[in-house]
C-alpha positions as CSV (number, residue, x, y, z in Angstrom):
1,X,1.4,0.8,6.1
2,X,-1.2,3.4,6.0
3,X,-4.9,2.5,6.1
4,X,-6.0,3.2,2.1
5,X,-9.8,2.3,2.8
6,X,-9.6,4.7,5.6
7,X,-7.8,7.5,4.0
8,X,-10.1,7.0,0.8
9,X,-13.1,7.8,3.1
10,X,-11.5,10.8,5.0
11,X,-10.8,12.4,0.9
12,X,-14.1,11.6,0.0
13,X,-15.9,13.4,3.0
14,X,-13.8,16.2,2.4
15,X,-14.9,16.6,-1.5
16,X,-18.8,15.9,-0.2
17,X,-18.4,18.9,2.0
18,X,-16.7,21.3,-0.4
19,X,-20.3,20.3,-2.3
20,X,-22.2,20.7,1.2
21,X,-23.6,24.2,2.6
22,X,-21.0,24.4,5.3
23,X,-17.4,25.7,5.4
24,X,-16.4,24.7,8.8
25,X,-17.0,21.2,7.8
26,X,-14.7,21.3,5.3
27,X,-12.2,23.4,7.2
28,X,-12.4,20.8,10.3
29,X,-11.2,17.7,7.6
30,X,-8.2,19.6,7.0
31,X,-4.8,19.7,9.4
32,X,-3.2,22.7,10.8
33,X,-0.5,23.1,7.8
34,X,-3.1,22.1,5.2
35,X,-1.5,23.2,1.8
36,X,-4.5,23.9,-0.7
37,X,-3.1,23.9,-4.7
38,X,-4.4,24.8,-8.0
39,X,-2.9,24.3,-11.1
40,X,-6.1,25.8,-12.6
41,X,-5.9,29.5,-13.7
42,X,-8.6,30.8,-12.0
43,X,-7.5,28.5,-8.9
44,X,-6.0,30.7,-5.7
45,X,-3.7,28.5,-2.9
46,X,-3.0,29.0,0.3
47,X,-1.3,27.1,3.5
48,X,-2.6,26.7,6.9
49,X,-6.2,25.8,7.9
50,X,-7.0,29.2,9.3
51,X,-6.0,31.1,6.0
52,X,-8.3,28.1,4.5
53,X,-11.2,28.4,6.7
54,X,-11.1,32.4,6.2
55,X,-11.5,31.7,2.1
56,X,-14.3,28.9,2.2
57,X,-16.8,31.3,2.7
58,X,-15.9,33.3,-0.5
59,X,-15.9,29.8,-2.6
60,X,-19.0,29.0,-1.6
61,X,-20.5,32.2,-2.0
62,X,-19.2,32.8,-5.7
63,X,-20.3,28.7,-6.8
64,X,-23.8,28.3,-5.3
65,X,-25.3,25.0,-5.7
66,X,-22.0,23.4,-5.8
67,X,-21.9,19.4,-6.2
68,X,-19.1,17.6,-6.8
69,X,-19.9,13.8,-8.9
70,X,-16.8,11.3,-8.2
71,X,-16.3,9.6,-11.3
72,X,-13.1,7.5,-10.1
73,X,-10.8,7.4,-7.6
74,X,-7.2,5.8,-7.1
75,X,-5.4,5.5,-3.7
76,X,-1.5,5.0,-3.5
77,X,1.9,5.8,-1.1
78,X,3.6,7.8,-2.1
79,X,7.1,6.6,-3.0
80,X,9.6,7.2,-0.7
81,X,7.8,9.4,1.9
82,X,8.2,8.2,5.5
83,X,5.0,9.4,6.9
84,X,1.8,6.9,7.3
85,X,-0.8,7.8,5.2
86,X,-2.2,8.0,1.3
87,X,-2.1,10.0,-1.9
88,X,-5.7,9.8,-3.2
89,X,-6.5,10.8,-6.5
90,X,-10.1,11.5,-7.1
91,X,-11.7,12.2,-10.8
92,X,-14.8,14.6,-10.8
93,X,-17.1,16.4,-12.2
94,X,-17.3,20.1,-10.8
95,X,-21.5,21.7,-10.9
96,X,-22.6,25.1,-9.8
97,X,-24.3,28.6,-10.6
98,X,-22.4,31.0,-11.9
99,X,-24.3,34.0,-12.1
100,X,-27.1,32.1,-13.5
101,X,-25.2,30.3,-15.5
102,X,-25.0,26.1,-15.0
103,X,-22.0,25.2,-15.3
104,X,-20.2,21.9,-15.5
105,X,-16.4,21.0,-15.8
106,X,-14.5,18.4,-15.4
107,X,-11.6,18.0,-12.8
108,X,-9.0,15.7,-10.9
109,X,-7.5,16.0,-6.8
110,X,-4.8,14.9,-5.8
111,X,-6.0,14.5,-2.1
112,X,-3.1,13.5,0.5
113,X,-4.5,12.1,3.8
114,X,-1.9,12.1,7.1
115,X,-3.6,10.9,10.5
116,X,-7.3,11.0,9.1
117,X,-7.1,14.5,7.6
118,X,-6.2,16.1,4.9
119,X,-2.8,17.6,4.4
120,X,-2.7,18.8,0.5
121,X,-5.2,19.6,-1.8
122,X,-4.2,19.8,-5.4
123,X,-6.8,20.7,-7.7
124,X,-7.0,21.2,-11.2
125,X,-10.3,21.9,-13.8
126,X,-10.2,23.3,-17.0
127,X,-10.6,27.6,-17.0
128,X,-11.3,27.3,-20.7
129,X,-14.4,25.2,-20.5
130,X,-15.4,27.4,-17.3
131,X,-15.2,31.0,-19.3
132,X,-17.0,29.2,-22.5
133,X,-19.8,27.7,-20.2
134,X,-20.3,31.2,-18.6
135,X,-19.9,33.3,-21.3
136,X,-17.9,35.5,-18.8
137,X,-14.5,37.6,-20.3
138,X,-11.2,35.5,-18.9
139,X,-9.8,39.6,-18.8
């Protein structure tokens, strides 16, 4: 039985630092085969913390005064997965400057925790709302 209070915590440290000014904090929440998903359009994956940690720069750079506001969250197993630890689902809104441009968008992870860090990020937030808030041409 995996520790839900505990993996809550570890996901919630993990979206305060993609809000904070530095990238190896979030990198060092992350594991080794970290698996980082978008299912929104403008969203780019990638697998392993290195390839992770080499990209955190660039995010922060391109959303300056990132913060991230936890509206809800929701911890679970999931069903029938062997391995100790927690799916943790975590509603948001999504703040920064884009190109002087405020922008705010709504957005749900699906964080999974394994041994206090984060294996799988899933994120989705909606592109639409981000392209009318900027003005900027989806082309």
């Amino acid at each position: 039985m995996s520790n839900r209070d505990g993996d809550r915590s570890v996901a919630l440290d993990y979206v305060a630092a993609l809000g904070g000014t530095d990238p190896a904090e979030v990198a060092a929440l992350v594991s080794d085969d970290f698996r980082n998903e978008h299912h929104a359009e403008l969203g780019s994956g990638c697998v392993g913390r290195d390839e992770y940690a080499r990209r955190l720069p660039g995010f922060f750079a391109t959303f300056p005064n990132r913060r991230y506001e936890v509206i809800e969250t929701a911890v679970g197993e999931l069903v029938g997965d062997s391995r100790d630890g927690s799916e943790v689902v975590v509603r948001y809104r999504f703040g920064a400057d884009v190109e002087g441009t405020r922008i705010d968008i709504p957005g749900v992870m699906w964080i999974s925790v394994r041994d206090g860090l984060v294996t799988r990020r899933l994120d989705c937030w909606d592109s639409l709302t981000f392209y009318r808030q900027t003005g900027l041409d989806p082309a």
